[in-house]
N, C-alpha and C positions, 0 to 999 in steps of 0.2 A: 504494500500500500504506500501511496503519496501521502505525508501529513499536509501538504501545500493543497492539494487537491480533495484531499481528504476534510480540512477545513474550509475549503471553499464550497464544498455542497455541502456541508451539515448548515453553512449560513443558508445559503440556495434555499433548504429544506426550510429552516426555521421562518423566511419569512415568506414563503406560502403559506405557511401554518400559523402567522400570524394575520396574515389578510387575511384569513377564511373560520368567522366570526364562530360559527354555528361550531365548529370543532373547538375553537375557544373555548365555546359557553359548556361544547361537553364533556372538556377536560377539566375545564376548572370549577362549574355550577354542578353540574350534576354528582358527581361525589358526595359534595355536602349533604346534599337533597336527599338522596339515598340512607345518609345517616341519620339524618332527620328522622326518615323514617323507622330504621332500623331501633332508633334511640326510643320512640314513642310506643314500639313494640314492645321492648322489656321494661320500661321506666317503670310499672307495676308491678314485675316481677318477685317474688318472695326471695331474699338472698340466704340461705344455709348460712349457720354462723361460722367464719372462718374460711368460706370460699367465698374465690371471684362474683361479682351481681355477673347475670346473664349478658347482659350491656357489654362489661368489659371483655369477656370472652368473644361475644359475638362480634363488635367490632373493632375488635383489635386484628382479627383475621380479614376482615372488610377490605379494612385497610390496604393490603395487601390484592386483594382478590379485586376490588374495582377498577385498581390500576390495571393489573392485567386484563382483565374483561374491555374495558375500554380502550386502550392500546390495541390491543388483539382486533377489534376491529376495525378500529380508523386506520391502522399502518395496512390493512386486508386494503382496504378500499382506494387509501392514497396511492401505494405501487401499483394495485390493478388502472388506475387511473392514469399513471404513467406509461402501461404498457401499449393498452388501447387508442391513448389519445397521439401514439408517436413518439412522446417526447425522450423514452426510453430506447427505440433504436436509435435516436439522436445523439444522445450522449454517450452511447457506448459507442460511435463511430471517432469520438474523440480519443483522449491519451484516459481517459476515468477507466479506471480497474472495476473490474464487476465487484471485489472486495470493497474497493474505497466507496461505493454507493450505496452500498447493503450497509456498512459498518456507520455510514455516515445519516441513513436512520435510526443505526439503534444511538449516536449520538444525540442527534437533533431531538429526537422525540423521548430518550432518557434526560434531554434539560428538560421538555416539554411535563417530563413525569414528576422530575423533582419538584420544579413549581407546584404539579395538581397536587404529589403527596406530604409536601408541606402546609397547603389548605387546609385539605381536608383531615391532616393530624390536629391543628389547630382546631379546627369546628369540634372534633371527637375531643380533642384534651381542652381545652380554657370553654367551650359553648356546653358539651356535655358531661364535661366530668369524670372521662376516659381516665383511669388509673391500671398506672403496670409498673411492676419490680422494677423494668428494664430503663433504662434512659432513651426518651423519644426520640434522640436523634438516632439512635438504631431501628426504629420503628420505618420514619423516615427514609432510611437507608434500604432496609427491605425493602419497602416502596418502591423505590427508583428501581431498584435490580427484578420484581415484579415484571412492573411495567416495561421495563426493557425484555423482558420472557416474553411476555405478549407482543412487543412488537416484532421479536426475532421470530416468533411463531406465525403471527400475520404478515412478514413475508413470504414467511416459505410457504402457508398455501394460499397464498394468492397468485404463486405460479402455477397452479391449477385450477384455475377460475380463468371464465372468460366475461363475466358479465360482474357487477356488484352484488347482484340477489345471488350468485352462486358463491362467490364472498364470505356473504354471511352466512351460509347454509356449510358451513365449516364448522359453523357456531359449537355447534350437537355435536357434532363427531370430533372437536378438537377441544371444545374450549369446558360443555358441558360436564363430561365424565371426570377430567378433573375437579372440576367443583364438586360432583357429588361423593370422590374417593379421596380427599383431601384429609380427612378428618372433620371437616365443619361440623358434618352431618353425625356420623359414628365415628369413634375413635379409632384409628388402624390399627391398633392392635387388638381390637373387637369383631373385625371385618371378619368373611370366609376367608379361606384360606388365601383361595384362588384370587378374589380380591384386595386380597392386601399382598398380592401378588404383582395384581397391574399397578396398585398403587405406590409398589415400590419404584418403578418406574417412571414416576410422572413427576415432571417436575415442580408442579405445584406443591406439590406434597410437601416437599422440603419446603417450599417459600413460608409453607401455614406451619410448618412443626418452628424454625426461624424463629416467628412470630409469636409463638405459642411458650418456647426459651426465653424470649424478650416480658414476657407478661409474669411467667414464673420465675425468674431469677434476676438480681439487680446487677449483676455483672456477665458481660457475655461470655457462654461455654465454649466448652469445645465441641458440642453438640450443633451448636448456631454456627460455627465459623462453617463448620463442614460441610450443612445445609446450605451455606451463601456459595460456598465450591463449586458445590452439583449442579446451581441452578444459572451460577454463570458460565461453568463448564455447557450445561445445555444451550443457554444462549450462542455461544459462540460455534456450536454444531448447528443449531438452527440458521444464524445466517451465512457460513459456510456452504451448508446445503442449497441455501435460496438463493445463494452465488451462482451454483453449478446450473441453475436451472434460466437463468436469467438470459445467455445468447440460445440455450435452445427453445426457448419460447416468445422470443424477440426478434428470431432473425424470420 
């Protein structure tokens, strides 16, 4: 990769992504909102004396899981949008590395994430009352590396998509099953066998167990480091792979 080059389109990137209001609004409103809700769901909840209120549990993994969710499909829809509209055989007819392009959203849109998941940490810690062991700026920090999964993910299949509605139809088959083998829902070491099987596999998994170290202990493990490993280890397979597919579905 060119760092010259390589910084010259993560700007490119960042300010399409700032003209284009509505991806603003749903990077950076919609989160909140979501918590909002999430907040008004448990706010009556009964808390066991001695454990986490539901609240903190529930979104302190949120946290984590919006970024990616959001990400995953606006970086789906922005690259399919470069491929259709041109402007992707164009720039690879220049000196841009297929790496420095790919790499150069998951920068663009990793600042794009740090902004959203410093927001909406603030809305969940100073508006709701969000309490965890861990120090927020690790919270944070998940966040970013989240979002950045999502978007290295919403590259790579959006080289299988020809339209935006086929885009999103990745949703279920990419974005869904994580969510529901994460732990959110049942604890993985509760699951079948077989699925706490695939769950070992996914990289979600690690970003919610991360997150789930950060809420239970005030200093980071060696269990959280190793989790941030895996999941940037997958990032960086994810847009490798979305590299490889970029001149054969371009040219």
């Amino acid at each position: 990769m060119n760092p010259r080059i390589l910084a010259a389109t993560t700007g490119r990137i960042l300010r399409q992504l700032r003209h284009d209001r509505r991806t603003v609004a749903l990077l950076v409103v919609v989160p909140g909102l979501l918590l909002t809700i999430v907040y008004h769901m448990y706010v009556d909840q009964p808390v066991p004396p001695g454990r986490p209120s539901p609240f903190d549990r529930v979104a302190l993994i949120m946290l984590g899981v919006f970024p990616f969710l959001i990400m995953f499909l606006v970086t789906s829809i922005a690259m399919l949008r470069e491929r259709t509209s041109g402007t992707l055989e164009r720039l690879l007819t220049t000196p841009l590395n297929r790496l420095d392009l790919l790499f150069a959203y998951g920068l663009a849109f990793g600042l794009a994430a740090a902004g959203q998941a410093a927001i909406a940490s603030a809305v969940a810690y100073w508006v709701f009352g969000l309490t965890t062991a861990g120090n927020s700026a690790l919270v944070i920090a998940i966040a970013v590396v989240d979002a950045v999964l999502g978007v290295a993910l919403g590259l790579l299949c959006s080289a299988f998509a020809r339209t935006e509605f086929q885009a999103v139809q990745f949703m279920p088959v990419v974005v869904v099953p994580q969510l529901l083998l994460c732990g959110l829902f049942v604890a993985r070491g509760q699951m079948a066998g077989w699925l706490q099987a695939v769950s070992d596999v996914l990289p979600l998994s690690y970003a919610v167990e991360a997150l789930q170290e950060v809420g239970a202990h005030a200093e980071p493990t060696a269990t959280l480091w190793r989790d941030l490993a895996v999941v940037a280890g997958a990032v960086v397979l994810a847009l490798v792979l979305a590299a490889a597919t970029l001149r054969r579905r371009s040219g």
